[in-house]
DOBAPA-178650 format. One record per atom (N, C-alpha, C): residue number from 1; atom name; y, z, x. Coordinates in steps of 0.02 Angstrom, whole numbers, plus 50000, padded with zeros to 5 digits. Example, Ala and Ser with C-alpha at 12.3 -4.5 7.8 and 13.67 -1.06 7.14 Angstrom:
<pt 1,'N',<49716,50390,50660>>
<pt 1,'CA',<49775,50390,50615>>
<pt 1,'C',<49835,50390,50660>>
<pt 2,'N',<49888,50354,50642>>
<pt 2,'CA',<49947,50357,50684>>
<pt 2,'C',<50002,50394,50645>>
This chain:
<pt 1,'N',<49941,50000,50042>>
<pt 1,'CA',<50000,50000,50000>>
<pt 1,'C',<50062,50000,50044>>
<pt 2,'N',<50118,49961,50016>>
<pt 2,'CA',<50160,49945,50059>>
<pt 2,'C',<50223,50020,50078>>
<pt 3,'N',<50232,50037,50112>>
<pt 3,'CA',<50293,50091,50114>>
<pt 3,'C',<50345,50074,50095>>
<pt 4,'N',<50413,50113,50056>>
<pt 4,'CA',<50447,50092,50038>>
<pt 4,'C',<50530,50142,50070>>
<pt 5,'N',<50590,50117,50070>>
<pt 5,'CA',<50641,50163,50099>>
<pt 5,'C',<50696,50169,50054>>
<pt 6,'N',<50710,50218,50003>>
<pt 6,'CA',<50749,50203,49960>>
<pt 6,'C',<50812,50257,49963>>
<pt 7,'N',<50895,50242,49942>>
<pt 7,'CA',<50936,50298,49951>>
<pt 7,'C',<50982,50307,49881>>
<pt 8,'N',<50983,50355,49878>>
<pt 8,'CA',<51015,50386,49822>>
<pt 8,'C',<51074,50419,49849>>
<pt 9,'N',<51135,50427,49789>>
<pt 9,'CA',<51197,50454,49807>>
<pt 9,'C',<51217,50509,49760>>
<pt 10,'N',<51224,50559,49756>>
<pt 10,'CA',<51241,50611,49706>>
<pt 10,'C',<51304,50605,49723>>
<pt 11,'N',<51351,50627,49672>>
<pt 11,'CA',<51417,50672,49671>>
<pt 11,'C',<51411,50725,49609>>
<pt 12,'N',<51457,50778,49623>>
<pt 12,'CA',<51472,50824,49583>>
<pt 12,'C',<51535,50860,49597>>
<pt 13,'N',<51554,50902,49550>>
<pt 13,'CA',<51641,50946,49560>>
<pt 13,'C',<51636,50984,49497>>
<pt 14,'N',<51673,51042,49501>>
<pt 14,'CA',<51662,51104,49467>>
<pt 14,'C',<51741,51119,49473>>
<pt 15,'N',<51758,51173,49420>>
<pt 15,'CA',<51826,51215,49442>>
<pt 15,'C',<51795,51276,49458>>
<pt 16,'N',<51839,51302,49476>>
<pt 16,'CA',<51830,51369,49513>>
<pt 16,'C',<51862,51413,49474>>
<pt 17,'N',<51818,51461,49468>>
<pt 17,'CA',<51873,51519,49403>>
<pt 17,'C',<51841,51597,49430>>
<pt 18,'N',<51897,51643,49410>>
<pt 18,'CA',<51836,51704,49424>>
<pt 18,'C',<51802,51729,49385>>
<pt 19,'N',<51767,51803,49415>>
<pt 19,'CA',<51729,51801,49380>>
<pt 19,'C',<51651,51778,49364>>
<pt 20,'N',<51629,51730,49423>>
<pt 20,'CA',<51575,51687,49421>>
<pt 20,'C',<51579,51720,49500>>
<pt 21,'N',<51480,51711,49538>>
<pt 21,'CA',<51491,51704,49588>>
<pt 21,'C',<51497,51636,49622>>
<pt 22,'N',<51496,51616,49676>>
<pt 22,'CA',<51503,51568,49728>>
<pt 22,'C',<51452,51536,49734>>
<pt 23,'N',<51391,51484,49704>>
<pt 23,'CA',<51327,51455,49761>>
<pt 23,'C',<51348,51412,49767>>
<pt 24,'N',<51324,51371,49820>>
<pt 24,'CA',<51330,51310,49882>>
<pt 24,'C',<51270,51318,49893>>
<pt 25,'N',<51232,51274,49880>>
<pt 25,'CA',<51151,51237,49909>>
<pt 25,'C',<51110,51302,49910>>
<pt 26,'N',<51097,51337,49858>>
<pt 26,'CA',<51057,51382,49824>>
<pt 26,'C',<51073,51478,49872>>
<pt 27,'N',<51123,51482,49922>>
<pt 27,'CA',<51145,51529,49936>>
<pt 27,'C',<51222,51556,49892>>
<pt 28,'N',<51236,51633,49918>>
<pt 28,'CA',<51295,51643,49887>>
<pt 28,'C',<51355,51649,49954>>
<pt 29,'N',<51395,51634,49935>>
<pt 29,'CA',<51455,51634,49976>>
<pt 29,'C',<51494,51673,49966>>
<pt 30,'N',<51522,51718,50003>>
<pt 30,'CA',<51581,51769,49983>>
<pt 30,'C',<51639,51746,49979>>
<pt 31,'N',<51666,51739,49903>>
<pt 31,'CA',<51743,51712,49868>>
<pt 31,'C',<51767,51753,49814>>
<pt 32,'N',<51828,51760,49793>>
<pt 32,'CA',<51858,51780,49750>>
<pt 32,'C',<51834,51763,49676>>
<pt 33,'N',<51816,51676,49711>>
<pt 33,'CA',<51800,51633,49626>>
<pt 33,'C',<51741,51591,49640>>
<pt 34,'N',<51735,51610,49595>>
<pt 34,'CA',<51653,51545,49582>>
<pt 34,'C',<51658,51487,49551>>
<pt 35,'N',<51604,51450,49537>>
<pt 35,'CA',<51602,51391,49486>>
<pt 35,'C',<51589,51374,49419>>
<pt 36,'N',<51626,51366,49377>>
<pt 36,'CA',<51595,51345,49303>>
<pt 36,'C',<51568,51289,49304>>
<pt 37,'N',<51532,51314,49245>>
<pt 37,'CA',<51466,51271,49240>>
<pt 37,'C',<51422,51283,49193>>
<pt 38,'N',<51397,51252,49154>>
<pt 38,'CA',<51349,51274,49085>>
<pt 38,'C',<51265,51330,49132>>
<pt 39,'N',<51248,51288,49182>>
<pt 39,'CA',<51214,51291,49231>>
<pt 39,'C',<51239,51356,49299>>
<pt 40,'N',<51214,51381,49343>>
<pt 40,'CA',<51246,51427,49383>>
<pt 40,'C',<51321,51367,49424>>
<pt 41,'N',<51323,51312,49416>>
<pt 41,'CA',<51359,51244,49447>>
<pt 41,'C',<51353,51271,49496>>
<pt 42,'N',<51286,51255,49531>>
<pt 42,'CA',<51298,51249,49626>>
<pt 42,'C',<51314,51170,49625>>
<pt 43,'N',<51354,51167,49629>>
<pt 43,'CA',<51398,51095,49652>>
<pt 43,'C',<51364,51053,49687>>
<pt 44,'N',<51327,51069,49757>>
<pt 44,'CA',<51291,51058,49797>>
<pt 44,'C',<51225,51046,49801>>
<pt 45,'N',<51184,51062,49744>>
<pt 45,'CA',<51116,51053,49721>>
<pt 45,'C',<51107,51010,49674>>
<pt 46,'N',<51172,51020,49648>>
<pt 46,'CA',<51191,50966,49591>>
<pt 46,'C',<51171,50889,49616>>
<pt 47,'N',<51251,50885,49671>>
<pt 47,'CA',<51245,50824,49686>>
<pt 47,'C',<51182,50796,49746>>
<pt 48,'N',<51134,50852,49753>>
<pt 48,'CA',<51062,50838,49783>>
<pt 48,'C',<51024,50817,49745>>
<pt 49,'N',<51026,50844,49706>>
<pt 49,'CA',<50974,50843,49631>>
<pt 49,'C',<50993,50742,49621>>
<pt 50,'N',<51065,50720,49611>>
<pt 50,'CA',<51075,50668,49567>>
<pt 50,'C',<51058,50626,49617>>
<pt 51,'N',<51041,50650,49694>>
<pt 51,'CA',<51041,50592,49753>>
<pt 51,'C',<50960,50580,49749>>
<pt 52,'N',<50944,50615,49734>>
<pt 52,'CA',<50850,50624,49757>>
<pt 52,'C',<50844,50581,49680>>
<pt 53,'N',<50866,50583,49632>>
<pt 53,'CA',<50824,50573,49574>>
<pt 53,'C',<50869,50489,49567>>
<pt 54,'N',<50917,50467,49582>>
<pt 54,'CA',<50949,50385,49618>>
<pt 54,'C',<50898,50336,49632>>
<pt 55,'N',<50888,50379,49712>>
<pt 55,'CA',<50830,50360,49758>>
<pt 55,'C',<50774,50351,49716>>
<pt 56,'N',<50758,50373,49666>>
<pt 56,'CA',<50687,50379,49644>>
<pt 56,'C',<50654,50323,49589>>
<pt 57,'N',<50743,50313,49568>>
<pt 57,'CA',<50750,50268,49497>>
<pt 57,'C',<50738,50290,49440>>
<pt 58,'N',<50749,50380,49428>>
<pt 58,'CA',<50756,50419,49399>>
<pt 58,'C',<50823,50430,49358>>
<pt 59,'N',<50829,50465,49302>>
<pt 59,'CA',<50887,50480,49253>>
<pt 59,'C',<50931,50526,49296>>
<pt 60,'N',<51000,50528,49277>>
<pt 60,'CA',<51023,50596,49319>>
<pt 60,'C',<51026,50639,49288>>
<pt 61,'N',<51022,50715,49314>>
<pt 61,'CA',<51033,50789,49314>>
<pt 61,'C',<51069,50806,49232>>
<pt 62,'N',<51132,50746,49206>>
<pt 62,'CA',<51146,50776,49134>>
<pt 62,'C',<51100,50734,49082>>
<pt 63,'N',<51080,50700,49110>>
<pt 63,'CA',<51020,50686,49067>>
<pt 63,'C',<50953,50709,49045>>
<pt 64,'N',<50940,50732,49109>>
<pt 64,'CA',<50890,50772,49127>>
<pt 64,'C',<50878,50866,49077>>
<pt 65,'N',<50944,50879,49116>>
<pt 65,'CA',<50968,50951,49084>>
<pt 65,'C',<51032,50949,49061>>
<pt 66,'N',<51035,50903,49005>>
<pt 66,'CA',<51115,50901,48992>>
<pt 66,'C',<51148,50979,48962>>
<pt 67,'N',<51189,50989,48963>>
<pt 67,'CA',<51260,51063,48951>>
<pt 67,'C',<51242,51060,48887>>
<pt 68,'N',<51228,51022,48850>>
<pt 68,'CA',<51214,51042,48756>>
<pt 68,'C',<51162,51059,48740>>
<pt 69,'N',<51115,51079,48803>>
<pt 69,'CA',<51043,51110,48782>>
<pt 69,'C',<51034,51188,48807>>
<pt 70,'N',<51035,51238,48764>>
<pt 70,'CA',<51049,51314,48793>>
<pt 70,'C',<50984,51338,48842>>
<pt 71,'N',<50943,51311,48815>>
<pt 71,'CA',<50889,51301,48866>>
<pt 71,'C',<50919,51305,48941>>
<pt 72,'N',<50966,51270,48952>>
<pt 72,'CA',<50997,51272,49048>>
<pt 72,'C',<51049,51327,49043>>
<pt 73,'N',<51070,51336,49006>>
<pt 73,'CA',<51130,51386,48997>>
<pt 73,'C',<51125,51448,49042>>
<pt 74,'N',<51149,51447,49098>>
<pt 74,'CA',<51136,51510,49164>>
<pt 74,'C',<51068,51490,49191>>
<pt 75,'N',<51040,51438,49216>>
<pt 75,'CA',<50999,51407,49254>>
<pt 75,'C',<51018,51406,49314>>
<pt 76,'N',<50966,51412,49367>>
<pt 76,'CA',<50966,51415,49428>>
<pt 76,'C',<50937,51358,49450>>
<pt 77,'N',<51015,51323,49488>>
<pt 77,'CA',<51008,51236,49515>>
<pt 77,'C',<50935,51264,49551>>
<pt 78,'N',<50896,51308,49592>>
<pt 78,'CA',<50855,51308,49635>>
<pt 78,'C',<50778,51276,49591>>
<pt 79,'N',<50775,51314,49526>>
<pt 79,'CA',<50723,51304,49492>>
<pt 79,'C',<50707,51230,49462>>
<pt 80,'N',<50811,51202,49445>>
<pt 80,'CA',<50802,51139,49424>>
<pt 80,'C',<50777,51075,49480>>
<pt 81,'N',<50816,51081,49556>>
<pt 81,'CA',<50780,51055,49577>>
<pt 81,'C',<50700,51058,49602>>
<pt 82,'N',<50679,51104,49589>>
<pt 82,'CA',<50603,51117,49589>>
<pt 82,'C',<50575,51061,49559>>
<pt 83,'N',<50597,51061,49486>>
<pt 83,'CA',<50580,51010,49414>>
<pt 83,'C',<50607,50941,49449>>
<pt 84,'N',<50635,50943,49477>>
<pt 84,'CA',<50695,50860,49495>>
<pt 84,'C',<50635,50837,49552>>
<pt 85,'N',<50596,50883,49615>>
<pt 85,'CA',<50551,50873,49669>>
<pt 85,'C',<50495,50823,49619>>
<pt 86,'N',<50480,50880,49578>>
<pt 86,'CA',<50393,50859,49526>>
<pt 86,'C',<50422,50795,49494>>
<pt 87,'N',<50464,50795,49491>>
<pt 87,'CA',<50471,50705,49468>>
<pt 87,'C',<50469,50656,49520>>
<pt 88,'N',<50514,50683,49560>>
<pt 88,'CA',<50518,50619,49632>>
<pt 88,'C',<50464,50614,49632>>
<pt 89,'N',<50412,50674,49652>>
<pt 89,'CA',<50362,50662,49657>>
<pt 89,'C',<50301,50609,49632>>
<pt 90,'N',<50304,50618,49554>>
<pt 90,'CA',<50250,50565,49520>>
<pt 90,'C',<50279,50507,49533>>
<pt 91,'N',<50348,50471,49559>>
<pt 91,'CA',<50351,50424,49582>>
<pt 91,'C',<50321,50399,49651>>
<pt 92,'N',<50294,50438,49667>>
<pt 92,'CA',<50239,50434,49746>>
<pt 92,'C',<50308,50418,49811>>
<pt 93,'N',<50364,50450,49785>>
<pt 93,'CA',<50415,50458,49862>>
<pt 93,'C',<50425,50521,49869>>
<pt 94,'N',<50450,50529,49934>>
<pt 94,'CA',<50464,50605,49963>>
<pt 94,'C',<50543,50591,50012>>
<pt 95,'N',<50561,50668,49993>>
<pt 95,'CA',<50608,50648,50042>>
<pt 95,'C',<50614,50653,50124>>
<pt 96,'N',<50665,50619,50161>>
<pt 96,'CA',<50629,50599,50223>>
<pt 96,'C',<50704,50647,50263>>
<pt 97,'N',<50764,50636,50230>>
<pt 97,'CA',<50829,50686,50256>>
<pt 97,'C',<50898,50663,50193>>
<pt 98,'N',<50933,50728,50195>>
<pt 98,'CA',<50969,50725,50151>>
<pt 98,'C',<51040,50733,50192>>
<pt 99,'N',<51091,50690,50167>>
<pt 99,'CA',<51160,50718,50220>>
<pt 99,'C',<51188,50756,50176>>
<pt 100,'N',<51260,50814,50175>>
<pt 100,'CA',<51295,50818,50105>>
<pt 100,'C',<51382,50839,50137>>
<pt 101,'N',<51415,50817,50093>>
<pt 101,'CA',<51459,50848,50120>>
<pt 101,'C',<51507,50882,50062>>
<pt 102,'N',<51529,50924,50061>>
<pt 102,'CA',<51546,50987,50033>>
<pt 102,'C',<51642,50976,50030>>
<pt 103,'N',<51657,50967,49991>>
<pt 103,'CA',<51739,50956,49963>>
<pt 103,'C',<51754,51026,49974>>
<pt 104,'N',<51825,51064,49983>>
<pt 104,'CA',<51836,51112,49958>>
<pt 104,'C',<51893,51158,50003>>
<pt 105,'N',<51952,51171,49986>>
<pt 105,'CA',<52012,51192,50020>>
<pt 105,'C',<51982,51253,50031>>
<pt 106,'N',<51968,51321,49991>>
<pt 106,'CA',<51953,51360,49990>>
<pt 106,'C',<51878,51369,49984>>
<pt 107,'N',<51834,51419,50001>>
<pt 107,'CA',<51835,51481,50066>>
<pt 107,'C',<51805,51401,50110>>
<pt 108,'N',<51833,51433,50187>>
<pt 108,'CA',<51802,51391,50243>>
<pt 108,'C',<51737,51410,50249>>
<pt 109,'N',<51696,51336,50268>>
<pt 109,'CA',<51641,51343,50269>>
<pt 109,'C',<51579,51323,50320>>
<pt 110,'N',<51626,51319,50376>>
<pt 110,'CA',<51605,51320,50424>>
<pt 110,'C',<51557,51375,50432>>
<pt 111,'N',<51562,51440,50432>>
<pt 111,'CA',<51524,51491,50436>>
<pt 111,'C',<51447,51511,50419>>
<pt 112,'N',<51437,51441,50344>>
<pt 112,'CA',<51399,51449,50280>>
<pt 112,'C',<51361,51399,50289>>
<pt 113,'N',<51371,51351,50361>>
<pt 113,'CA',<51357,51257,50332>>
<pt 113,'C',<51265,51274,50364>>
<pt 114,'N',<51254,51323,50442>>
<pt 114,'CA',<51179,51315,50438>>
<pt 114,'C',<51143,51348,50381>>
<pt 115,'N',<51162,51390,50363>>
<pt 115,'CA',<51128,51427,50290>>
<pt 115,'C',<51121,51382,50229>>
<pt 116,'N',<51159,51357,50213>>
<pt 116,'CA',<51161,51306,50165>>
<pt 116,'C',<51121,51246,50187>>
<pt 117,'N',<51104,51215,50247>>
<pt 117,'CA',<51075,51174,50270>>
<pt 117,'C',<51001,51201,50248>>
<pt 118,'N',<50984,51240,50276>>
<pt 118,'CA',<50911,51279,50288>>
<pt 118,'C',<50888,51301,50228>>
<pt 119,'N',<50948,51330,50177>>
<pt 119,'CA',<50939,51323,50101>>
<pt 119,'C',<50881,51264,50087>>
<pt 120,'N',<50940,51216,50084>>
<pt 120,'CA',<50911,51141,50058>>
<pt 120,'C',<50851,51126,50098>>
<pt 121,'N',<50847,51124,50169>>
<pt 121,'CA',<50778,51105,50182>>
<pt 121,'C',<50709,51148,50159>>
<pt 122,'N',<50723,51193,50160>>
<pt 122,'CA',<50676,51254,50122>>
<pt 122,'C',<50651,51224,50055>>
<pt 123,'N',<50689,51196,50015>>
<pt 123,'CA',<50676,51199,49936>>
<pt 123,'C',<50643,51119,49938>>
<pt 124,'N',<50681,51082,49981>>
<pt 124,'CA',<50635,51011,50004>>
<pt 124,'C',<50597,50994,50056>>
<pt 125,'N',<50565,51062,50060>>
<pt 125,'CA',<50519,51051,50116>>
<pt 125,'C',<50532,51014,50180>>
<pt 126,'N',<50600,51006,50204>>
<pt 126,'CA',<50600,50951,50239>>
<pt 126,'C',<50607,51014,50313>>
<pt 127,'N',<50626,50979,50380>>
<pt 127,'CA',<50641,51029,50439>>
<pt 127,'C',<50711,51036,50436>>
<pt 128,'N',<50727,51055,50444>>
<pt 128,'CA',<50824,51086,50456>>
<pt 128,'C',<50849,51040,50469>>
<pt 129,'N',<50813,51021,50540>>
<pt 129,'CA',<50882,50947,50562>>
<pt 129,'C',<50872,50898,50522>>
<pt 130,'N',<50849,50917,50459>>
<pt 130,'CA',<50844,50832,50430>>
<pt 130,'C',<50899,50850,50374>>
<pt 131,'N',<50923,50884,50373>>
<pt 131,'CA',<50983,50919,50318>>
<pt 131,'C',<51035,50898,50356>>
<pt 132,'N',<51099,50877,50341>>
<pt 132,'CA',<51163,50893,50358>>
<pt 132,'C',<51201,50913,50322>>
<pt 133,'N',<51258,50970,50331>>
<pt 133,'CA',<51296,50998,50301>>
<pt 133,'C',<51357,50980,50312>>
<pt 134,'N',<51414,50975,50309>>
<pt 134,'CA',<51487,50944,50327>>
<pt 134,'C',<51534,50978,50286>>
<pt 135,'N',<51586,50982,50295>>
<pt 135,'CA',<51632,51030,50249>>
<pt 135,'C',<51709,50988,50249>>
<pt 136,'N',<51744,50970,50221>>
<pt 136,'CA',<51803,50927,50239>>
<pt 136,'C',<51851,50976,50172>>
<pt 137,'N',<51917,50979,50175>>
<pt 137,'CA',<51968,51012,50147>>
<pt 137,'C',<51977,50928,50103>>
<pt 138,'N',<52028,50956,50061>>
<pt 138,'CA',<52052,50911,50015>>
<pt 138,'C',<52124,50901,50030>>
<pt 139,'N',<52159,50927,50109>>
<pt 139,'CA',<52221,50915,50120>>
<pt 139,'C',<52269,50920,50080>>
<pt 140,'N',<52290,50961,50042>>
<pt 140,'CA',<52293,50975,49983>>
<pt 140,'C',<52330,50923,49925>>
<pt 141,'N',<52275,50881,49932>>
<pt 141,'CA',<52270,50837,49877>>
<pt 141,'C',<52229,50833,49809>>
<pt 142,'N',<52242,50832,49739>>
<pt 142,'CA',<52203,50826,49685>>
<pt 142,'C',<52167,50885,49675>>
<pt 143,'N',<52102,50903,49625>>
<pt 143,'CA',<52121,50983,49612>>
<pt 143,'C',<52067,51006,49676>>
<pt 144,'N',<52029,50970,49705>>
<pt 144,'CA',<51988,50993,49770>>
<pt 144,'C',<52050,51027,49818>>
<pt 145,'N',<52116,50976,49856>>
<pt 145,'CA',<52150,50992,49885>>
<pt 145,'C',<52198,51049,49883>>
<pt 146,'N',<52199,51074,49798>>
<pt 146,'CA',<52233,51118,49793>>
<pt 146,'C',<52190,51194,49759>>
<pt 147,'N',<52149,51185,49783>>
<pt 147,'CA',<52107,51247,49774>>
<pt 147,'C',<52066,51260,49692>>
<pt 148,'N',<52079,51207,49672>>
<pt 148,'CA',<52049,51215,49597>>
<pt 148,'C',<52001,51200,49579>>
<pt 149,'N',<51960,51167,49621>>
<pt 149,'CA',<51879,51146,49644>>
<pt 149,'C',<51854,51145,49683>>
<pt 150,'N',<51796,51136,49687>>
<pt 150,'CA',<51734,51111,49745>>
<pt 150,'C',<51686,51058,49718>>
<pt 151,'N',<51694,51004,49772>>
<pt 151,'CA',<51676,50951,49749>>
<pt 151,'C',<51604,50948,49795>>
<pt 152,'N',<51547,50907,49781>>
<pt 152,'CA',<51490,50878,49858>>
<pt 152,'C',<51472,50815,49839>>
<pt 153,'N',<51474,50782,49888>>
<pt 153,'CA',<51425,50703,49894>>
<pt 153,'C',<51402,50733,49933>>
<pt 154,'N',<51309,50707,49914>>
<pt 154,'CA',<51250,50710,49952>>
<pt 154,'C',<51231,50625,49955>>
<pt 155,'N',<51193,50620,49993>>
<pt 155,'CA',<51148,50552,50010>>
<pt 155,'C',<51083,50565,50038>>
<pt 156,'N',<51038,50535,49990>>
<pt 156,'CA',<50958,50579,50013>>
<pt 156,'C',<50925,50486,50032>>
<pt 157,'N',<50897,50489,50079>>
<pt 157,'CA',<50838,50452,50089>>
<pt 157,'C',<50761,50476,50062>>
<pt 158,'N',<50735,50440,50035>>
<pt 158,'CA',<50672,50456,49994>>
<pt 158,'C',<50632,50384,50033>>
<pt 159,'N',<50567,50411,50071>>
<pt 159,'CA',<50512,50385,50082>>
<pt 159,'C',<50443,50381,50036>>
<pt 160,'N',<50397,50343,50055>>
<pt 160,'CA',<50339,50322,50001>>
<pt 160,'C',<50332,50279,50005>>
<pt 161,'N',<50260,50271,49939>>
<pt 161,'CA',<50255,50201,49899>>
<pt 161,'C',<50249,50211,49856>>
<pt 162,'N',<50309,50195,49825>>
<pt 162,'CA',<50338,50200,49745>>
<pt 162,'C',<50297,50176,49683>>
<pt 163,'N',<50299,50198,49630>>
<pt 163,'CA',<50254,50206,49576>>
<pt 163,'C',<50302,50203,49519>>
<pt 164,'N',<50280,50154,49473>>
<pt 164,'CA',<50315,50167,49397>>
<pt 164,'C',<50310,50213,49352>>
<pt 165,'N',<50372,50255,49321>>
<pt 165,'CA',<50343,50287,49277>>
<pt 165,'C',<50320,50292,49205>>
C-alpha cells in the first residue's frame, strides 16, 4: 500500500476574560485571565485538533463538538483531542510533527513554550522535537495586539495510508 503525506492547518482565537483559568496546549499558565469558550477554549488544542482532522479529510472541531451541544459545555480540549486522534486514526494516518504558533500580547510565553510543546507531544504520542512551539505578540495590533485575545495556528503533518471513511 502506497504511503501517503498529508498537511492540515488549524486556526483558532478566544477573548480573554476573568475569572476562567489560562490553558495553552492542555497545561495551565499563570494569568489574571483566561479564555472563553463553550469548551475549557485551549486555543491551542483547538487549532491542533482542526490541523490534524484537515490533514485527515475530516470535519472540523465545531462540527465535530459544536458550542450548541451541552454535552461539550466545560470539556477538556485534552479528552476532545483524544476523540479527534481515534478518528485520524480509522483514516489509517498518524501524525508525523506538529508546528504551532501561539498569538498573544499578554502573559509572555516564552517560559511555557517547552511545557506546552511536551504537552502536545504527550497527547500525540509523538517525541518532543517533533512539536514546535513559537509565541509572537500582536504588536499591538487588533484584539490579539491589544490584549483581548489569544489567538494559535498549528500545522500538523499526518503520515500513512489513508483510508475512506
Amino acid at each position: 500500500m502506497q504511503s501517503d503525506v498529508r498537511v492540515g492547518i488549524g486556526y483558532d482565537i478566544h477573548r480573554l476574560v476573568a475569572g476562567r483559568r489560562l490553558l495553552l496546549g492542555g497545561i495551565e499558565v499563570p494569568f489574571d485571565r483566561g479564555l472563553a469558550g463553550h469548551s475549557d477554549a485551549d486555543v491551542v488544542l483547538h487549532a491542533v485538533m482542526d490541523a490534524l482532522l484537515g490533514a485527515a479529510g475530516l470535519p472540523d472541531i465545531g462540527e465535530l463538538f459544536p458550542d450548541t451541544d451541552e454535552a461539550f459545555r466545560g470539556a477538556d480540549s485534552r479528552e476532545l483531542l483524544r476523540l479527534v486522534m481515534q478518528r485520524v486514526h480509522t483514516r489509517g494516518v498518524r501524525p508525523h510533527n506538529v508546528d504551532v504558533i501561539v498569538h498573544a500580547e499578554a502573559p509572555k510565553l516564552t517560559p511555557h513554550k517547552r511545557a506546552i510543546a511536551e504537552s502536545i507531544a504527550e497527547l500525540l504520542n509523538l517525541p518532543a522535537d517533533r512539536v514546535g512551539v513559537k509565541a509572537k505578540t500582536g504588536e499591538g495590533l487588533g484584539a490579539v495586539g491589544t490584549g483581548e485575545a489569544i489567538a494559535c495556528t498549528a500545522a500538523a503533518l499526518l503520515v500513512g495510508s489513508p483510508r475512506s471513511v
